[in-house]
KOLLUM-253418 format. One line per field, with one value per residue: residue number from 1; chain; y, x, z of N, C-alpha, C in turn. Coordinates in Angstrom, 1 decimal. Example, Ala and Ser with C-alpha at 12.3 -4.5 7.8 and 13.67 -1.06 7.14 Angstrom:
seq <- c(1, 2)
mol <- c(A, A)
nY <- c(-5.7, -2.2)
nX <- c(13.2, 12.8)
nZ <- c(7.8, 7.1)
caY <- c(-4.5, -1.1)
caX <- c(12.3, 13.7)
caZ <- c(7.8, 7.1)
cY <- c(-3.3, 0.0)
cX <- c(13.2, 12.9)
cZ <- c(7.8, 7.9)
***
This chain:
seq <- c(1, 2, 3, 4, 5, 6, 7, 8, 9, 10, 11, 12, 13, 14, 15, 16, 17, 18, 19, 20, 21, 22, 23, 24, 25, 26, 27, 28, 29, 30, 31, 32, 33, 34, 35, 36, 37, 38, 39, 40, 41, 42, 43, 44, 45, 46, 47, 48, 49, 50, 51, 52, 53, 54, 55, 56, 57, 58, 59, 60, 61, 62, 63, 64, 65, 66, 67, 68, 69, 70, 71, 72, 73, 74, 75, 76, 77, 78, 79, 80, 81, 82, 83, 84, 85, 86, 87, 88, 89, 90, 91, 92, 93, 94, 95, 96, 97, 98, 99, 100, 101, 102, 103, 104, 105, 106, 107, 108, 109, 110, 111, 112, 113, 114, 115, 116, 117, 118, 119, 120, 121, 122, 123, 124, 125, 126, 127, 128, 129, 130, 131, 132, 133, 134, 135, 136, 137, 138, 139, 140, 141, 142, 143, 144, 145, 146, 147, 148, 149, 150, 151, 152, 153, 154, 155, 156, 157, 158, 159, 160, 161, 162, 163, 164, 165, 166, 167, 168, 169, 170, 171, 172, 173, 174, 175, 176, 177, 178, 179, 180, 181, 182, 183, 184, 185, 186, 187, 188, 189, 190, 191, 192, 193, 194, 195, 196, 197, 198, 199, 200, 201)
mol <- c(A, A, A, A, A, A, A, A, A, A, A, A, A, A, A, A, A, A, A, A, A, A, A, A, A, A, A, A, A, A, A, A, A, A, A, A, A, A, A, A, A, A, A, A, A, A, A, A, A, A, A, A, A, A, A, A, A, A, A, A, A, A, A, A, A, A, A, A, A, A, A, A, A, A, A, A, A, A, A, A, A, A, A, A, A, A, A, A, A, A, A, A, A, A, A, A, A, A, A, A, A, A, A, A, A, A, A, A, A, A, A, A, A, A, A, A, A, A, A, A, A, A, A, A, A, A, A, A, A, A, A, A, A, A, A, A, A, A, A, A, A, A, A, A, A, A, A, A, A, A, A, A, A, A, A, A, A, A, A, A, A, A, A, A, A, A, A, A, A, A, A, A, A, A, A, A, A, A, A, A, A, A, A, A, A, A, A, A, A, A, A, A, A, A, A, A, A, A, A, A, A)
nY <- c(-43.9, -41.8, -42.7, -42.6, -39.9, -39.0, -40.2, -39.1, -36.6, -36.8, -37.0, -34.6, -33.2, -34.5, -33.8, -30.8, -30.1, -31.1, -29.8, -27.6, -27.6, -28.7, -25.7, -24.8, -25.4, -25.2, -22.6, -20.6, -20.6, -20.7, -18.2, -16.8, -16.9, -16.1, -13.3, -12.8, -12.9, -10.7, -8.6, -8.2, -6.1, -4.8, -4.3, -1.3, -1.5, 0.1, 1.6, 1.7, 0.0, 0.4, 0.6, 3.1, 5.4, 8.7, 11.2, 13.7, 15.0, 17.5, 17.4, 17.8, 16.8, 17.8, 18.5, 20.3, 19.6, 22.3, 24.0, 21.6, 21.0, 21.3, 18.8, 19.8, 17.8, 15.6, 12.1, 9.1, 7.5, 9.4, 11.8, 13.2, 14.8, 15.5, 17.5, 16.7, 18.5, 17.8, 16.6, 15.3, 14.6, 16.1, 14.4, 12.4, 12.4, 10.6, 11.0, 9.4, 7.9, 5.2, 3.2, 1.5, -0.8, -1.4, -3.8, -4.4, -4.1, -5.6, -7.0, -5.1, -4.2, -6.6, -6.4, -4.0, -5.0, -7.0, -5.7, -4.5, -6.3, -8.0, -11.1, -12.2, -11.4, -12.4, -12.5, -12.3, -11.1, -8.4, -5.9, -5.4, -4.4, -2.2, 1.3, 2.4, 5.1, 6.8, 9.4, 10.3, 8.9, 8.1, 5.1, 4.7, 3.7, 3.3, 2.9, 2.0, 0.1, -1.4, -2.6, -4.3, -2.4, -0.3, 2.4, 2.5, 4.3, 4.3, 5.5, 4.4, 5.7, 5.3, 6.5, 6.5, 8.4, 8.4, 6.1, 5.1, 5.1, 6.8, 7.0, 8.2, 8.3, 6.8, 6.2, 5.9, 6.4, 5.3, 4.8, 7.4, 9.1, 8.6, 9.0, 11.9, 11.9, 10.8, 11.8, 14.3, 13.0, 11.1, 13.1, 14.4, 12.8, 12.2, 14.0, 14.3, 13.3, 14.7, 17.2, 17.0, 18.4, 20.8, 20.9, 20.7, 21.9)
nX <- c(9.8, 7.4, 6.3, 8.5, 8.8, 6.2, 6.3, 8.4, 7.5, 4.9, 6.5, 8.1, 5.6, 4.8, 6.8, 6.9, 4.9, 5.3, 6.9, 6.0, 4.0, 6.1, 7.3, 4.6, 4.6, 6.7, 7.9, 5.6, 3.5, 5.2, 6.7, 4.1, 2.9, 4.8, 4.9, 2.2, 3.0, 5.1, 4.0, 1.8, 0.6, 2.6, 2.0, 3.0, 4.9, 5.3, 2.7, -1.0, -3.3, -6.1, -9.2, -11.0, -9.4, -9.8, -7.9, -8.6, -10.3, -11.5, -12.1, -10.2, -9.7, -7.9, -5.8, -2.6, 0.5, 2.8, 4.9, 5.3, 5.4, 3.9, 4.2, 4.5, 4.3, 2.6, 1.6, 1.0, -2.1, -2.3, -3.5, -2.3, 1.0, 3.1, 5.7, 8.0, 9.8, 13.2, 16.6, 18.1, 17.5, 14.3, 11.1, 8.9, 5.1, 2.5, -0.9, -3.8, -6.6, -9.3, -11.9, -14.3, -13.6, -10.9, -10.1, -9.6, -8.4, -6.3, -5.9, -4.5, -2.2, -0.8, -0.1, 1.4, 3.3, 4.5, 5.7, 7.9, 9.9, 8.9, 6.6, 3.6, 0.8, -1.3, -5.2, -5.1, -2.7, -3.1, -4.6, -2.2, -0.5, -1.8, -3.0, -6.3, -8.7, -11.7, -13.9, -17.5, -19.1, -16.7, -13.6, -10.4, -7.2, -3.6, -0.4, 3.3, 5.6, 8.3, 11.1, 13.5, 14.6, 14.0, 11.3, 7.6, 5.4, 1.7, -2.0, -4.6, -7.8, -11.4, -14.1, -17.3, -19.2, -19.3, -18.1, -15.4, -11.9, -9.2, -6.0, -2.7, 0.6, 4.2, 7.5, 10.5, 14.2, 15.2, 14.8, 15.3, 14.5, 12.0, 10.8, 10.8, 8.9, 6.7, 4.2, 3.2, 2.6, 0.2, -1.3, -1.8, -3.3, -5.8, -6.8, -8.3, -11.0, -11.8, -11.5, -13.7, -17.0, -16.3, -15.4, -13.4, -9.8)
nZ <- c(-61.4, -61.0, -58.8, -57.2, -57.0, -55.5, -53.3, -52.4, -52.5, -50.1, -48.4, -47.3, -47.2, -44.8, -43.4, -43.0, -41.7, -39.2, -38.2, -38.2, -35.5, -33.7, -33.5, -32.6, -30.3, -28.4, -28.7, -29.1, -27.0, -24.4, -24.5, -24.8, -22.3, -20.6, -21.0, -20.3, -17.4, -16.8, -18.0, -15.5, -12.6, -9.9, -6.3, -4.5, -1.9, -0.2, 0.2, 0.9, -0.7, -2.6, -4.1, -4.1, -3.3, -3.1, -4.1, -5.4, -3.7, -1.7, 1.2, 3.8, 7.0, 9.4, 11.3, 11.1, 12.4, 14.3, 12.5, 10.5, 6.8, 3.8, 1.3, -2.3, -4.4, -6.1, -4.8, -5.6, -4.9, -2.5, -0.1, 0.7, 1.5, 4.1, 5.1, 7.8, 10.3, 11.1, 12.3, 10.5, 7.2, 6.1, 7.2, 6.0, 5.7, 5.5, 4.1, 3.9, 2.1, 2.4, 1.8, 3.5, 6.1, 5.6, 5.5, 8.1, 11.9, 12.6, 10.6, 8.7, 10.8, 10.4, 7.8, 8.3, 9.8, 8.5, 6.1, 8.0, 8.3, 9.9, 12.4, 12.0, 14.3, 16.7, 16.9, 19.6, 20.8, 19.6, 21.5, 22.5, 21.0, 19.5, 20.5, 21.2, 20.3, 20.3, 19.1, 18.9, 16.2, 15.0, 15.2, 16.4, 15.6, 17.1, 16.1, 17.2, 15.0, 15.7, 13.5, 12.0, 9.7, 11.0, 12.2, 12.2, 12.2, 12.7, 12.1, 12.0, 11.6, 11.5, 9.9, 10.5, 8.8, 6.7, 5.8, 5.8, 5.6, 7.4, 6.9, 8.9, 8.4, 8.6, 8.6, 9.7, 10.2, 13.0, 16.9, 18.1, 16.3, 15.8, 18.5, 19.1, 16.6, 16.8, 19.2, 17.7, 15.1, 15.8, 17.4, 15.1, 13.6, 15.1, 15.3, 13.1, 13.9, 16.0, 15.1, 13.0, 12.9, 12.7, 10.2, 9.0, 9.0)
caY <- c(-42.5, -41.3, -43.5, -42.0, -38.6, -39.0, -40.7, -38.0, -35.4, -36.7, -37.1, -33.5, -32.3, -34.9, -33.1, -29.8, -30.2, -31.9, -28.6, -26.1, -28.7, -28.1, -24.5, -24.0, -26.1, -25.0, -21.1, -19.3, -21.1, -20.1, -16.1, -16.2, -16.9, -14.8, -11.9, -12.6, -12.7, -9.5, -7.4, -8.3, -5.1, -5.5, -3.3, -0.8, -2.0, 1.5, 2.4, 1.9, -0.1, 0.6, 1.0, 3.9, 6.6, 10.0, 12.2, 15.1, 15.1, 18.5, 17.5, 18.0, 17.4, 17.3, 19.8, 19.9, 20.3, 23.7, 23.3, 20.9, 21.5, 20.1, 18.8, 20.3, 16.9, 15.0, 11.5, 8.2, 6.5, 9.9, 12.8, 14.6, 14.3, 16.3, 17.2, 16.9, 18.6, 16.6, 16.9, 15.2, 14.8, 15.8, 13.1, 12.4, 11.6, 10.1, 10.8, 8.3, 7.4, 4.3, 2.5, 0.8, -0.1, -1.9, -5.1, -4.2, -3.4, -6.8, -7.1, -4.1, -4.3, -7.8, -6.3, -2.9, -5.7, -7.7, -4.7, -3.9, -7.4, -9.1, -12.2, -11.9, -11.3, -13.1, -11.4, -12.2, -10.1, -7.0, -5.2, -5.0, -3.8, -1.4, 2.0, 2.7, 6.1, 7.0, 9.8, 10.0, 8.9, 7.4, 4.7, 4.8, 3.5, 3.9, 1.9, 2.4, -1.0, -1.3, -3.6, -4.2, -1.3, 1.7, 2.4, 2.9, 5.5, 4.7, 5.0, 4.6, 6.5, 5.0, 7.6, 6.1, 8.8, 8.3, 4.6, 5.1, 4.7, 7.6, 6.9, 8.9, 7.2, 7.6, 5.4, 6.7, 5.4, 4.9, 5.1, 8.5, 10.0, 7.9, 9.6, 13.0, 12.6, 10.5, 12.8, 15.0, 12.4, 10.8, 14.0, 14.7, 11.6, 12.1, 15.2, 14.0, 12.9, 15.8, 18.6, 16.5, 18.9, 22.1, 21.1, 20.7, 22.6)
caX <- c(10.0, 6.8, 6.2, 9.3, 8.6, 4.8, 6.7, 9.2, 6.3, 5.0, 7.7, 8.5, 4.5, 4.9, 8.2, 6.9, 4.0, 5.7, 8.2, 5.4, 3.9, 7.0, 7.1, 3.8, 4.7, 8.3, 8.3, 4.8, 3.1, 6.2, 6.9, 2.8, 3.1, 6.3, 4.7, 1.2, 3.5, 5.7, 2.5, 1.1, 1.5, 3.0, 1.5, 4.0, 4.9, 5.2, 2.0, -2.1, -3.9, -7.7, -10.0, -11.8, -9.0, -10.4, -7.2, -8.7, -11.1, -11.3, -12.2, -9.1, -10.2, -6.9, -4.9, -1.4, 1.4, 3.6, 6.5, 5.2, 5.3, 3.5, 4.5, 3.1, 4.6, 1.7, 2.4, -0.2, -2.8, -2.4, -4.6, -1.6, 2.5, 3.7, 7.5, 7.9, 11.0, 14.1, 17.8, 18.9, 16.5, 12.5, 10.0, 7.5, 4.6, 1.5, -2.2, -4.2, -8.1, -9.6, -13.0, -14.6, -12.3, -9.5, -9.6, -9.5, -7.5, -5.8, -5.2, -3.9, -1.1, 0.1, 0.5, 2.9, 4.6, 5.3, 6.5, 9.0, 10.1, 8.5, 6.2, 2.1, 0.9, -3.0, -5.9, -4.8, -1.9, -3.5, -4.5, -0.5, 0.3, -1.9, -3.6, -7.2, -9.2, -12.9, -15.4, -18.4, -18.6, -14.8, -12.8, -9.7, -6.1, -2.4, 0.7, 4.6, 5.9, 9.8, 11.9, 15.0, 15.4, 13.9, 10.1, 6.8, 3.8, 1.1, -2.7, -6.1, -9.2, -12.5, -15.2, -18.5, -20.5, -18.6, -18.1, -13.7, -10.7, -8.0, -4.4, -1.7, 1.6, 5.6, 8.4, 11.5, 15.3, 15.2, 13.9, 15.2, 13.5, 10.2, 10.1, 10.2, 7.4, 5.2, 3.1, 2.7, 1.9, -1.2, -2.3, -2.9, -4.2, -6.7, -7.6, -9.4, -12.1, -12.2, -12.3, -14.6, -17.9, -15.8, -15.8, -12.3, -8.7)
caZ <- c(-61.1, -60.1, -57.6, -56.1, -56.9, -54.9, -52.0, -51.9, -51.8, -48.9, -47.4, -47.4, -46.7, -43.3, -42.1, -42.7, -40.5, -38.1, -37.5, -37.5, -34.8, -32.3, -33.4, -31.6, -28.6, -27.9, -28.8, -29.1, -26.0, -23.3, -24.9, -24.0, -20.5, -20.1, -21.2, -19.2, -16.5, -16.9, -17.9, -14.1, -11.8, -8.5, -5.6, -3.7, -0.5, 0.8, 0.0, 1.3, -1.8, -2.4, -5.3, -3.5, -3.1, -4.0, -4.5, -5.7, -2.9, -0.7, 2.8, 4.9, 8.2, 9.9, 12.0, 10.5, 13.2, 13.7, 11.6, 9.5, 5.5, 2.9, -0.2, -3.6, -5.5, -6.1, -5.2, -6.1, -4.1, -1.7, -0.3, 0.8, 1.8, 4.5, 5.7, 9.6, 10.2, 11.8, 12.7, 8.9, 6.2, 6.7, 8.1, 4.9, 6.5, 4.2, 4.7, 2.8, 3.1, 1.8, 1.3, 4.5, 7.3, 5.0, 6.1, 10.3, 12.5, 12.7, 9.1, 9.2, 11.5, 10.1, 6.8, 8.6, 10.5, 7.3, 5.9, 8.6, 8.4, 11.3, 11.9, 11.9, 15.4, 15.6, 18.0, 21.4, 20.8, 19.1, 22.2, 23.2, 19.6, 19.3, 21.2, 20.5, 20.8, 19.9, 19.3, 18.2, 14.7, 14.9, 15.5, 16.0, 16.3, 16.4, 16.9, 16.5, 14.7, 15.2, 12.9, 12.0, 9.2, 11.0, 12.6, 11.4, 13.4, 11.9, 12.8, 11.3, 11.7, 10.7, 9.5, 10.0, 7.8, 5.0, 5.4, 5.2, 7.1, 6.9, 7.4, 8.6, 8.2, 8.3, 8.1, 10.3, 10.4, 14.7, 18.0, 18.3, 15.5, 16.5, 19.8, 18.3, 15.7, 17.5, 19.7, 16.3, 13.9, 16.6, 17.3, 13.7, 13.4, 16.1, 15.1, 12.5, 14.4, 16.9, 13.8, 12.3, 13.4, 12.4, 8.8, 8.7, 9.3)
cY <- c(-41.8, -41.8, -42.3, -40.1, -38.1, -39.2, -39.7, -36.2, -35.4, -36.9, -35.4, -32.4, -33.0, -34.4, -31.3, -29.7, -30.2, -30.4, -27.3, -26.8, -28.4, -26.8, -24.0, -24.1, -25.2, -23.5, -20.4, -19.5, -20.1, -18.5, -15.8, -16.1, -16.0, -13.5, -11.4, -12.3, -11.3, -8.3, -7.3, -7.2, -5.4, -3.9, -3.0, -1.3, -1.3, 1.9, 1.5, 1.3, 0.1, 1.1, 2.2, 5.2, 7.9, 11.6, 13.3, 15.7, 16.5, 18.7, 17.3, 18.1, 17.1, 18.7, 19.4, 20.5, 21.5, 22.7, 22.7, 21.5, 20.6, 20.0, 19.0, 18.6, 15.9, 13.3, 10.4, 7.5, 7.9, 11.1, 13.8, 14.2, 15.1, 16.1, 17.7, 17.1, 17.5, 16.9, 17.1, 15.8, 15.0, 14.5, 13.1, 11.5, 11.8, 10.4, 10.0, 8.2, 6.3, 3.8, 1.4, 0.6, -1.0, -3.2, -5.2, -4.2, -4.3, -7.2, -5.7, -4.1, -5.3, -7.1, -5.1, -3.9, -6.6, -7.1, -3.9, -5.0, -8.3, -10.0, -11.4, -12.2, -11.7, -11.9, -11.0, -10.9, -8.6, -5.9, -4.7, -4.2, -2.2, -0.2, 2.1, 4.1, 6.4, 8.2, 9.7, 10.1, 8.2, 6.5, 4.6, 4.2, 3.6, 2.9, 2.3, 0.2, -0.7, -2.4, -3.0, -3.2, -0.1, 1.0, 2.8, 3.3, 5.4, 5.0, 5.3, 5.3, 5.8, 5.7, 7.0, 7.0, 8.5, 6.7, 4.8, 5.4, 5.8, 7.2, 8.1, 8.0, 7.3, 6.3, 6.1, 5.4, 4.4, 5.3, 6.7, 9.7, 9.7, 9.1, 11.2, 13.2, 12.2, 11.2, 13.7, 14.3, 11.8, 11.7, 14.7, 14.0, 11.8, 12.9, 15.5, 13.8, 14.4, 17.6, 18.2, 17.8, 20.5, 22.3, 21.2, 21.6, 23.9)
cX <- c(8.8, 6.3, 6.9, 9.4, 7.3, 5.4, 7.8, 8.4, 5.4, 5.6, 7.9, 7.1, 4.4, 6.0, 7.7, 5.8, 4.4, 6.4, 7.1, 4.3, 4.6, 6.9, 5.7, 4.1, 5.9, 8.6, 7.1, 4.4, 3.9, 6.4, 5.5, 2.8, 3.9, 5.6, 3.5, 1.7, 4.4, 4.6, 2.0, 1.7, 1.4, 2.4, 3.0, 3.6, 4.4, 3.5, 0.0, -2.8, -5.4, -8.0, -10.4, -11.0, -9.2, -9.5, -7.4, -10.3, -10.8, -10.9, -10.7, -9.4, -9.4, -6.3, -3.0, 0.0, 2.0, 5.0, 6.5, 4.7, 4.5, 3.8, 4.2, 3.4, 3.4, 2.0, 1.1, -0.5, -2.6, -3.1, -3.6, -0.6, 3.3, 5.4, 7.7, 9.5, 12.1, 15.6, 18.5, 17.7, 14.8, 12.1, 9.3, 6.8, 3.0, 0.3, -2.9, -5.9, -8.6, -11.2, -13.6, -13.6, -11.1, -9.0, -9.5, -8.3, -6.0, -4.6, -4.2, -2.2, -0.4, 0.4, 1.5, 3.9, 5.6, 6.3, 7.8, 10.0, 9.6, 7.3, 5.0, 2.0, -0.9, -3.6, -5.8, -3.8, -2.2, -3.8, -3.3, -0.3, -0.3, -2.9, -5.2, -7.9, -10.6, -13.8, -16.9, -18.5, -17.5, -14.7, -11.5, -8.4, -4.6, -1.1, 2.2, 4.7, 7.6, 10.4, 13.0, 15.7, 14.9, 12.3, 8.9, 5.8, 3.2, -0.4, -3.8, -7.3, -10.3, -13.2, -16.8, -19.5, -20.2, -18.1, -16.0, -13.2, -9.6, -7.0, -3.3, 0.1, 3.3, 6.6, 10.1, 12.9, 15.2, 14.1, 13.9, 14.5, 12.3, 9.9, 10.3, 9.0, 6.4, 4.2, 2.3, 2.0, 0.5, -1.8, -2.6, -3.9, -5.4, -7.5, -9.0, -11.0, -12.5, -12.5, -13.6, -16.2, -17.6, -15.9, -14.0, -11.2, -8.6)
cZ <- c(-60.5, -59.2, -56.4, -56.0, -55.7, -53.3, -51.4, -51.4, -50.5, -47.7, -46.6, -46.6, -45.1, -42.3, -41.7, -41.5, -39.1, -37.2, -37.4, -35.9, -33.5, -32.7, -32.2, -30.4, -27.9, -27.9, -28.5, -28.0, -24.8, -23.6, -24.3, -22.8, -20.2, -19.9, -20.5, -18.0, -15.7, -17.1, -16.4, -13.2, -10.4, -7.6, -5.1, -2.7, 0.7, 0.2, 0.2, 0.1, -1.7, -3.6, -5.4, -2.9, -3.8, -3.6, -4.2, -4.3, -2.1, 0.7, 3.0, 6.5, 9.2, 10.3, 11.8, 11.9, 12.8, 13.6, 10.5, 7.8, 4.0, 1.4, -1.2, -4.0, -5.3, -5.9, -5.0, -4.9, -2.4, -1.3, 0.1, 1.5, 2.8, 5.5, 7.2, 9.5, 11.0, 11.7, 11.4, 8.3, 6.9, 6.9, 6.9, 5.7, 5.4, 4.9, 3.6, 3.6, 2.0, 2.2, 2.5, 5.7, 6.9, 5.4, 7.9, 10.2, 12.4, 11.3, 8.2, 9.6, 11.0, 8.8, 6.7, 8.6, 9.1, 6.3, 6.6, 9.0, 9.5, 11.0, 12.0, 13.5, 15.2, 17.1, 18.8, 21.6, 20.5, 20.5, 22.7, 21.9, 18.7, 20.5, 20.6, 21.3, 19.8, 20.3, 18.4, 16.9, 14.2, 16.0, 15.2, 16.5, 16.1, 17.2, 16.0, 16.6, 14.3, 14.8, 12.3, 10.8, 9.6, 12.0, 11.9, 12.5, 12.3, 12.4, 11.4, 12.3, 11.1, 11.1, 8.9, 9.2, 6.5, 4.6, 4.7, 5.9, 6.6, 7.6, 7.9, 9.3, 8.0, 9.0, 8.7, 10.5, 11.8, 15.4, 18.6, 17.6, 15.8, 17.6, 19.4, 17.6, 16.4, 18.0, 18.4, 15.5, 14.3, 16.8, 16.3, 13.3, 14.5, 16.1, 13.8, 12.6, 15.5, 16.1, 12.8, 12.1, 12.8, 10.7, 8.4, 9.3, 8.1)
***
């Protein structure tokens, strides 16, 4: 009898083991990953990423079209949201400024186009895809990207005193709304650089 009492005791301390053993393998392992995985935040598509956006910043050095309205609603990763009027719904059109020149021009443009579903277009092509204009202190450029759910006017500004690239940017159903905002949203964009000296709008 104790023989079989001893043999039945390890019997019992070798099974338990054994089950907390798969327990670690099979349940706590996988729920870890899951949840490293679900915690990870995904960037907006719609929106300009950078470490170096400064919000609350003052300068405005931008000439705001007539007509155009701007939105109090504060909305993230932006310096300011304004409403270009339009037949239906307003135009929201994004100004944004980021941290060196954002990867160029190049890199740039492949990540609108990817966004409006189209392929990557490499250097040779960049001069067709995009306009460029320059004063002193600035670079700058602007391109309409049309794909298959609507258009996108967008251009960059680079601001060599300040070492940053400002955006202004807008996202339209068609080609008929495009050719309305366009001239307005470039020559905000452009204005940047030519009020520059004024100290702003």
């Amino acid at each position: 009898m104790p023989a079989r009492a001893l043999l039945f005791f390890v019997l019992v301390i070798f099974l338990h083991a054994g089950c907390d053993e798969t327990g670690v393998q099979s349940h706590e392992v996988p729920k870890g990953v899951e949840r490293a995985i679900l915690s990870a935040p995904e960037p907006d598509p719609g929106t300009d990423q950078s470490s170096d956006v400064r919000a609350s910043d003052p300068g405005r050095p931008w000439t705001v079209p007539d007509g155009w309205t701007e939105d109090p609603e504060p909305r993230q990763m932006r310096l300011a949201t304004y409403l270009a009027p339009n037949a239906g719904d307003p135009v929201e059109v994004a100004v944004t400024r980021f941290a060196g020149r954002v990867g160029g021009e190049l890199a740039n443009i492949n990540r609108w186009r990817g966004q409006m579903g189209l392929p990557p277009i490499d250097e040779s092509e960049l001069g067709a895809a995009i306009t460029r204009f320059s004063s002193p202190g600035f670079e700058g450029y602007e391109a309409r990207i049309a794909g298959p759910g609507g258009v996108m006017l967008t251009s960059g500004v680079y601001d060599e005193a300040i070492d940053q690239t400002w955006f202004v940017r807008a996202m339209v159903p068609d080609d008929e709304v495009a050719d309305r905002l366009e001239t307005d949203l470039f020559a905000m964009a452009r204005s940047i650089a030519s009020n520059a000296d004024e100290g702003g709008n």
